[in-house]
C-alpha positions as CSV (number, residue, x, y, z in Angstrom):
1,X,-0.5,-11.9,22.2
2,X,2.0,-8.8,21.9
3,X,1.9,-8.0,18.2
4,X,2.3,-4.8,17.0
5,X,1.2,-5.1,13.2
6,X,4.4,-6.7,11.9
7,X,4.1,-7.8,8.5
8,X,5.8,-9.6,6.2
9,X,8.2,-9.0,3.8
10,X,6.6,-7.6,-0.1
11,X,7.1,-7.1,-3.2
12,X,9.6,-3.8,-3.2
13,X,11.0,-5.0,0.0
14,X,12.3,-8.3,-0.7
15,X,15.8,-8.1,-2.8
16,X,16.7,-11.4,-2.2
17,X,14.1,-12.4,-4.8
18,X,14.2,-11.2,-8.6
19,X,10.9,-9.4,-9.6
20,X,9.5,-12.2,-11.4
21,X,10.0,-14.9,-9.1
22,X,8.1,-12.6,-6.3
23,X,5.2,-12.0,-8.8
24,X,4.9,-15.6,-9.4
25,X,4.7,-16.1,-5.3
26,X,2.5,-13.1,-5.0
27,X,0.5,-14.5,-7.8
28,X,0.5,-18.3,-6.2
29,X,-1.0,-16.6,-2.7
30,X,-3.8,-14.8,-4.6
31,X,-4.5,-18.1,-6.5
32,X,-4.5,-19.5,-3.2
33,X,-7.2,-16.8,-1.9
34,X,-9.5,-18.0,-5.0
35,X,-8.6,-15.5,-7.4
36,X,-7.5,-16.5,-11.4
37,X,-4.3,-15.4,-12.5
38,X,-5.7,-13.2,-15.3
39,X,-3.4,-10.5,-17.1
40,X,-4.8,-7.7,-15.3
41,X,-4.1,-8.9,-12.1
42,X,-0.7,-9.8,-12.8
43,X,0.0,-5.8,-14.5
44,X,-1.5,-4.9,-10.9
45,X,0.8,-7.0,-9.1
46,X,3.5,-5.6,-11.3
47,X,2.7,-2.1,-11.1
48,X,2.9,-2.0,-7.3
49,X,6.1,-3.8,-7.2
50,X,8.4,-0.9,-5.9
51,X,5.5,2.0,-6.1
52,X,6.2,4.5,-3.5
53,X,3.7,6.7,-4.6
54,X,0.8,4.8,-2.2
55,X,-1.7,5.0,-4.9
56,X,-5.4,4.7,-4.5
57,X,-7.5,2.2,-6.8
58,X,-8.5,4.4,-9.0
59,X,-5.0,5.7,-9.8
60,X,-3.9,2.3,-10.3
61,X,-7.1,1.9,-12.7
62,X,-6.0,5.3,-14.4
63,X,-2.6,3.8,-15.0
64,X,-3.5,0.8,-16.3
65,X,-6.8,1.0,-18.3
66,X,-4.9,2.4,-21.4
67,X,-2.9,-0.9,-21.5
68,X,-5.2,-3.0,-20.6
69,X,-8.4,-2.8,-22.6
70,X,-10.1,-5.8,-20.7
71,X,-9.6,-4.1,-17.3
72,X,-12.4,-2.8,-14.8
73,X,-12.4,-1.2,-11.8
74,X,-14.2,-3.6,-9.8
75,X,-10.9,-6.7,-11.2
76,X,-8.6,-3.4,-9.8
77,X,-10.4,-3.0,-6.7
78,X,-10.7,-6.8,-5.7
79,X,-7.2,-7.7,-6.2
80,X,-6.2,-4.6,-3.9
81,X,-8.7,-6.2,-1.1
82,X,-7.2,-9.6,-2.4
83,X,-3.2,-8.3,-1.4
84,X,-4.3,-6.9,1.7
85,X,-6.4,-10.3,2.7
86,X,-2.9,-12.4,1.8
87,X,-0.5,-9.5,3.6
88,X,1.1,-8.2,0.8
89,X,-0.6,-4.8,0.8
90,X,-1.3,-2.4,3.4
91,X,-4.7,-0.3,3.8
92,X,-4.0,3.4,4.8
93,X,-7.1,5.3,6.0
94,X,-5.5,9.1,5.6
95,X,-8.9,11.1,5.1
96,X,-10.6,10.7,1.1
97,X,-9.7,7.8,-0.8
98,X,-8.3,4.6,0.8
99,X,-4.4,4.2,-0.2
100,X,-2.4,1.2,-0.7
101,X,0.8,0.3,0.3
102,X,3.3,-2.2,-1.2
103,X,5.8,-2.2,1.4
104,X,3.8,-4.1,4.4
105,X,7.4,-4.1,6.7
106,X,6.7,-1.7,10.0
107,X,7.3,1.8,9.1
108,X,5.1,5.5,9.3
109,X,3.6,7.6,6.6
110,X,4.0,11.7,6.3
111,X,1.4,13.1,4.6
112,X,1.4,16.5,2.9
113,X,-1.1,18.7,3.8
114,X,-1.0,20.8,0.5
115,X,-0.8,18.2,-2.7
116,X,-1.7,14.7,-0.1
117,X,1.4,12.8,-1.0
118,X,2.2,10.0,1.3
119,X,6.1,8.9,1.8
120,X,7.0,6.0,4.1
121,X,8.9,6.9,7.0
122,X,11.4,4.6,8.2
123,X,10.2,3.4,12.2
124,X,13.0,3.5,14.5
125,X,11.7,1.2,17.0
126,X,8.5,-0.9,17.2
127,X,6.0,1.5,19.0
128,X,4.5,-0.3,22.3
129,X,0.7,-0.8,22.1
130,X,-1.2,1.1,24.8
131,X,-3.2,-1.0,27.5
132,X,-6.8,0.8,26.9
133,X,-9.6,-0.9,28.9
134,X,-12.2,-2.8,26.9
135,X,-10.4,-1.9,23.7
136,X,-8.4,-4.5,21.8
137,X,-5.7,-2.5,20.3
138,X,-5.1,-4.2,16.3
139,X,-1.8,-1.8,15.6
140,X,0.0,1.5,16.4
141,X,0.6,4.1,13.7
142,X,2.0,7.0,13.7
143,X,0.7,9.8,10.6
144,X,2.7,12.9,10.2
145,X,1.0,15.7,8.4
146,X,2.7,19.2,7.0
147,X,3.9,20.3,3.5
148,X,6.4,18.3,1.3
149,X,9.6,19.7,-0.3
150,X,8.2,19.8,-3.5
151,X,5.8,22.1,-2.3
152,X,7.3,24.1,-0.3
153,X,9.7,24.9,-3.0
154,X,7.3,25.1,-5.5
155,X,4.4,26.5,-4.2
156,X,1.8,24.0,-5.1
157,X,-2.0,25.3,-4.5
158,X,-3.5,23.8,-1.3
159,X,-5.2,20.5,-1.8
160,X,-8.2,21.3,0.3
């Protein structure tokens, strides 16, 4: 089979549907998967609706645990495993803590060597798997690593 980890369309990648109609679907697939619909995973499904920022599970904990009193780490960690399992999140490996990524549609990730920001970057054409001898080759990606704008121009302190 010649797939080269295409995904579906997700939540900040689909205009055709208004925010809360895709949060409903989103939610209906993780109640699908055998997870409630509590309130905190819906303000997780919400909060990674358009987030470029490819934030790890603790970030998204950080956000969120000042709004929501009732939320742990292990509800924000499971619903992240949760999105992936249904294909509405993407798992980045990038060195440290595992990232996640809203927008599942094929593109590549540049990652700044200086602060570790991740930005998406657009994938011109779909990269052809390689033919590798007793290896079963799952996706192509492509990671490019150097320094962001904003730290170029600003000087930020190296990260490692």
């Amino acid at each position: 089979m010649e797939s080269v980890s295409v995904f579906r369309t997700i939540p900040n990648t689909e205009p055709s549907l208004p925010a809360p109609e895709l949060e409903a679907r989103i939610v209906r697939e993780l109640q699908a998967a055998g997870l409630k619909a509590t309130a905190p995973r819906r303000a997780i499904v919400r909060e990674l609706m358009g987030d470029t920022s490819h934030p790890t599970a603790q970030q998204l904990y950080d956000r969120l645990r000042g709004r929501l009193s009732t939320l742990s780490f292990a509800t924000v960690y499971n619903t992240l495993r949760a999105l992936d399992a249904v294909g509405h999140l993407g798992r980045l490996e990038l060195g440290g803590a595992t990232r996640f990524d809203p927008n599942v549609t094929p593109h590549h990730h540049a990652v700044c060597g200086r602060c570790g920001g991740v930005q998406d970057v657009p994938m011109r054409r779909t990269p052809r798997k390689p033919e590798l001898a007793g290896f079963a080759v799952e996706r192509v990606e492509y990671v490019y690593r150097g320094v962001c704008s904003a730290c170029r121009d600003g000087g930020e302190a190296d990260a490692t």
